[in-house]
N, C-alpha and C positions, 0 to 999 in steps of 0.2 A: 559302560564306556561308549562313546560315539564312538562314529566310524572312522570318522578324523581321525579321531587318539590311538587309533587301534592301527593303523598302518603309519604315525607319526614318526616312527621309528627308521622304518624304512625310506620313509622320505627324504629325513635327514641326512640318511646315508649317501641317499642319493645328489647329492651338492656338494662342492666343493667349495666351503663357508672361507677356505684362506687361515683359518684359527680357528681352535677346538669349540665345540656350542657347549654352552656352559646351562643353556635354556631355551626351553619353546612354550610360550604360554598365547590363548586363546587371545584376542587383540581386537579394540575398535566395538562399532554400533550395527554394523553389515548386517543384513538376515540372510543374504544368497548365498555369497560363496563362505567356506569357513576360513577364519582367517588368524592368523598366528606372527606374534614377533618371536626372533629368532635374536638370542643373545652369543654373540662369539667372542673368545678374550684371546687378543691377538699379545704377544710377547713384549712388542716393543709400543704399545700405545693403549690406551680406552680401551673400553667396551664397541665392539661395532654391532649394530642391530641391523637384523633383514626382516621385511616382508613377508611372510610363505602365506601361498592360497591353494585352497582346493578348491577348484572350479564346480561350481553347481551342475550336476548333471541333467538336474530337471529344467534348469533356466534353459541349459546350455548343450543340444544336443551333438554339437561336433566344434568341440575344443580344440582342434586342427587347424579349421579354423577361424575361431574364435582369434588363437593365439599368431595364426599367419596375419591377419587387419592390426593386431598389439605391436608385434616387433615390426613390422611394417613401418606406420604410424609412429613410433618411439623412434625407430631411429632416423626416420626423415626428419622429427621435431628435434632431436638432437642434433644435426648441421647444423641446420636454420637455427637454432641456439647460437652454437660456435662461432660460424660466421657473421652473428651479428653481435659479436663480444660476449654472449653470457655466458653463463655456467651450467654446460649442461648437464652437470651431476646434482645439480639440484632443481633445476628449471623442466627437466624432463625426465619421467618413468623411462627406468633400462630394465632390460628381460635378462639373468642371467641362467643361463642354459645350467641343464644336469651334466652330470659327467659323462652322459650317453650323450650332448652334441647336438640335442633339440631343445626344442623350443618350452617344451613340459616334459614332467616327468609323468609316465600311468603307473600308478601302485599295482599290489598282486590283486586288489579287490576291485580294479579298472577305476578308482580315482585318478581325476588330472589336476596336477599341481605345476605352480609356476614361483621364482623366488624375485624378490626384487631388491634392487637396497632401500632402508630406509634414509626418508630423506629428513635429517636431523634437525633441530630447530624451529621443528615448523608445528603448526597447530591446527585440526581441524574441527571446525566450529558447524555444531548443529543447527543454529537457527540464525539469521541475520540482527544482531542484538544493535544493532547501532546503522546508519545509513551510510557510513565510513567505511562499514565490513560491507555491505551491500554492493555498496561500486567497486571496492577493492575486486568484489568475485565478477563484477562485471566487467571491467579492466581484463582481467584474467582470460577469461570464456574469450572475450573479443581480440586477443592478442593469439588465443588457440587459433580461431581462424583466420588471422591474419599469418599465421607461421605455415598451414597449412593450404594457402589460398592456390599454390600451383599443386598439390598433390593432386592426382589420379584417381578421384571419388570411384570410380566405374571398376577399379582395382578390387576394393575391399567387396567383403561380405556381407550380406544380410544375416547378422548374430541373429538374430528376432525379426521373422519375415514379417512384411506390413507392419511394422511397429507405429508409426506414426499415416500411416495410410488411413487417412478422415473417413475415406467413404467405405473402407473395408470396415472399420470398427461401423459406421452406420449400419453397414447390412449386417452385420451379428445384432444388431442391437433391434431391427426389425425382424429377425429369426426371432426372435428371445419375445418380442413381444405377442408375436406371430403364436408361439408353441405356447406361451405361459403355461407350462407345464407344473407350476408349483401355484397357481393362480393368484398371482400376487398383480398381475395388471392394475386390477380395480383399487389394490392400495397408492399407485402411485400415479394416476393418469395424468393430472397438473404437469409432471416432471416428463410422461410422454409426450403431451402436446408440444411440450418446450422445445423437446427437438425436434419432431417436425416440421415444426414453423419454423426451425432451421436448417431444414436438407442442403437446401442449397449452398448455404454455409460451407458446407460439408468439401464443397469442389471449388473455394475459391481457390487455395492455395495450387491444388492439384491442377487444376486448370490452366494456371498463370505458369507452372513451370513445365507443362504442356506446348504453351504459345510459348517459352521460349523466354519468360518474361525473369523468371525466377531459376537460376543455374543449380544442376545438382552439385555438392560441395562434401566433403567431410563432416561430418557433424559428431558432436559428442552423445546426443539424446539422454542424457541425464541432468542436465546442469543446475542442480542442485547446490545450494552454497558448500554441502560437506564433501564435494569431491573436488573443491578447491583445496589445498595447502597452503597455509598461509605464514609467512616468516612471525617470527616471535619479537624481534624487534620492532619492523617495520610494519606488521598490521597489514602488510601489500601481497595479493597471491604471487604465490611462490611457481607453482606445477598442479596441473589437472589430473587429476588421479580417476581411477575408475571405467578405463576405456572401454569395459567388457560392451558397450552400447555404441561403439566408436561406429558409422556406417555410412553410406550414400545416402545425404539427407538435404531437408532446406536449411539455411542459417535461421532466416524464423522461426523457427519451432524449438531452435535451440534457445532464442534470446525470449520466445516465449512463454518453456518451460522454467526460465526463471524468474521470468513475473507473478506465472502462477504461482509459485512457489514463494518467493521472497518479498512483492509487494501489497502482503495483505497481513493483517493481524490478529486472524481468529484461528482457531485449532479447524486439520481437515472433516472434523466430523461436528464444527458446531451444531447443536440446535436451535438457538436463538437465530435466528438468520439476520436482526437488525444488526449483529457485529458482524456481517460480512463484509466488506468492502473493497475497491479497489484505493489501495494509497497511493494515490498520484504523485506526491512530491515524492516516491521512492521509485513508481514508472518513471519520474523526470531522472534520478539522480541514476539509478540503474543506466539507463538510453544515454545518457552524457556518457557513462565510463566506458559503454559497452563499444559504440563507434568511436570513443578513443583509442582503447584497445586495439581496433578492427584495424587502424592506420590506413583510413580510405581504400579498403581491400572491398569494399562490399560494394555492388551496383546501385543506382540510386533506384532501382525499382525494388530491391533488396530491402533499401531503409524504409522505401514510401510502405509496404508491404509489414514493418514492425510489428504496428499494433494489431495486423489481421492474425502474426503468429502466436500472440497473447493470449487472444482472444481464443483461436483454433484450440491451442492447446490445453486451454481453459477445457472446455466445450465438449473435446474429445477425453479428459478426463473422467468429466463427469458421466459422459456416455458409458464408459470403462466400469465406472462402480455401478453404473443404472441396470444397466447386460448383466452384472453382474450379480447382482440384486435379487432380477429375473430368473435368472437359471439358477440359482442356490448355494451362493455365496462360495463360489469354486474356485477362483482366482485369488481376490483379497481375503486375508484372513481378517476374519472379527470377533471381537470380546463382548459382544449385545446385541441381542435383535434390532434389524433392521440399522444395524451401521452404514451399512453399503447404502442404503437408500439416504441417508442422512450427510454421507460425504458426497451426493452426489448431489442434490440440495444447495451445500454450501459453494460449489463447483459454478453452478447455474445458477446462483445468485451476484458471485464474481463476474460471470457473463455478463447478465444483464446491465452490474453497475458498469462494465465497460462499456457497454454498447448507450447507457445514457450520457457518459462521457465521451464519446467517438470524437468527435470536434477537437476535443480539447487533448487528446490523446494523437492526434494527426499534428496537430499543431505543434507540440513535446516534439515530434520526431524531428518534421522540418526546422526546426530552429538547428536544432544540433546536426540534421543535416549538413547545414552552411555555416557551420563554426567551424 
């Protein structure tokens, strides 16, 4: 039995579900935290389902908080719901405390667990099947900072110190080359030179919000299409799910982790490298929904700045699997030799197609700039 299943009992007890749990079964695609729907049969209506998670202790070394930046964040995004007519029991993640009054519960084996309602109706989709779903999640992400635009970034916590810090990941990635301790250098040197010749790269972003150019903000740093919700009728996101990565961040890196992500159409470990690409007409349709979304919340050095966060996060991806690669595949897990070097290949190939594109990816921004 997991470790989950083995205090699952307890946990339950620990909530006050409203009506008796009729079930708790394992839930979703997650690989961090473990995660469970919760069946309750209330007397006078349906079935109501919840959420429960056990917070990953290895992601996640102080779930305090973790969970103090979640309820924070939920329920400022719930006002700004309210007050701007919506529904914030569907439009916004709420934290519902244990019966001890906090924020999680810790089982007897020091698990952190937290419960949420499920938000009914809604669908979460793994891959962007259509360029319809694609701006719907762009819409979504851009309306997140737009509800968030007066929060107090300097508040929250660093869940994952340096998580998106370019030039921290750079200097691990220069240790790793440095020690090649498994001496693997010589199988990849192509893929070294490549960031080299991009160091500098490394400090644009950093830089610019340095000079003051690029403001620190709330950011999601996952924005992945599956941590949108998306309504069942309407195709349209719903609520952002997934805050455990919620932090003091740039907005680029949020809108360009899901370029990486969403505007290319090869698997992350191809090996053919001629299917890599950047699909522009989905950079075009993504950048419309996204600064729709945003409701002129973002600065215009913010927008001009777009495609540098595409690219960055591109870049630093692939750096991510490269370090990784190097020191012996301790981070990402793989199912074949040499994956990590192969996902990091197809990372650095996306670069590059941007950067033969730059022009025409500047030009995508500024048009929708001034729409």
């Amino acid at each position: 039995m997991a470790q989950a299943e083995q205090t699952l009992q307890e946990v339950l007890e620990a909530f006050d579900f409203g009506a008796p749990v009729v079930g708790a079964l394992r839930y979703g695609c997650g690989h961090i935290n473990d995660t469970f729907v919760v069946h309750t049969q209330p007397e006078d209506c349906c079935c109501r389902r919840f959420i429960l998670q056990r917070m990953s202790a290895a992601a996640f070394k102080r779930p305090d908080q973790l969970m103090e930046n979640i309820t924070g964040v939920t329920e400022y995004l719930g006002k700004q719901i309210q007050s701007q007519g919506g529904d914030r029991s569907r439009e916004a993640m709420e934290v519902i405390s244990p019966k001890n009054g906090q924020p999680y519960y810790t089982d007897s084996q020091g698990g952190a667990w937290r419960l949420y309602p499920f938000v009914e109706h809604t669908v979460c989709h793994q891959a962007a099947d259509s360029p319809e779903l694609f701006a719907a999640s762009g819409r979504a992400f851009g309306r997140f900072q737009q509800l968030l635009k007066d929060y107090p970034a300097e508040t929250l916590y660093e869940t994952i110190p340096h998580f998106h810090d370019t030039e921290d990941r750079l200097a691990k990635f220069k240790a790793a080359v440095e020690a090649d301790k498994l001496g693997r250098v010589k199988d990849c040197q192509p893929e070294i030179d490549f960031v080299l010749a991009r160091e500098a790269d490394c400090s644009v972003a950093l830089n610019a919000m340095r000079e003051g150019k690029l403001p620190v903000r709330v950011t999601h740093n996952d924005t992945k299409l599956n941590n949108v919700l998306m309504d069942e009728a309407t195709g349209e996101g719903v609520c952002i799910i997934d805050l455990d990565t919620v932090m003091p961040g740039l907005v680029i890196y949020d809108f360009g982790d899901s370029i990486r992500f969403g505007a290319n159409h090869c698997a992350e470990d191809e090996t053919d490298l001629s299917k890599v690409s950047l699909d522009v007409d989905l950079f075009t349709t993504y950048t419309a929904a996204f600064l729709e979304g945003t409701g002129g919340s973002l600065t215009n050095d913010e927008i001009a700045y777009l495609p540098w966060g595409a690219k960055l996060m591109t870049l630093e991806c692939g750096i991510r699997f490269l370090t990784d690669y190097l020191v012996g595949d301790e981070y990402f897990h793989i199912s074949r030799e040499k994956q990590n070097l192969d996902r990091c290949r197809t990372q650095f190939k996306l670069v590059a197609d941007m950067e033969a594109r730059w022009a025409e990816l500047e030009a995508i921004v500024k048009q929708y700039q001034k729409a």
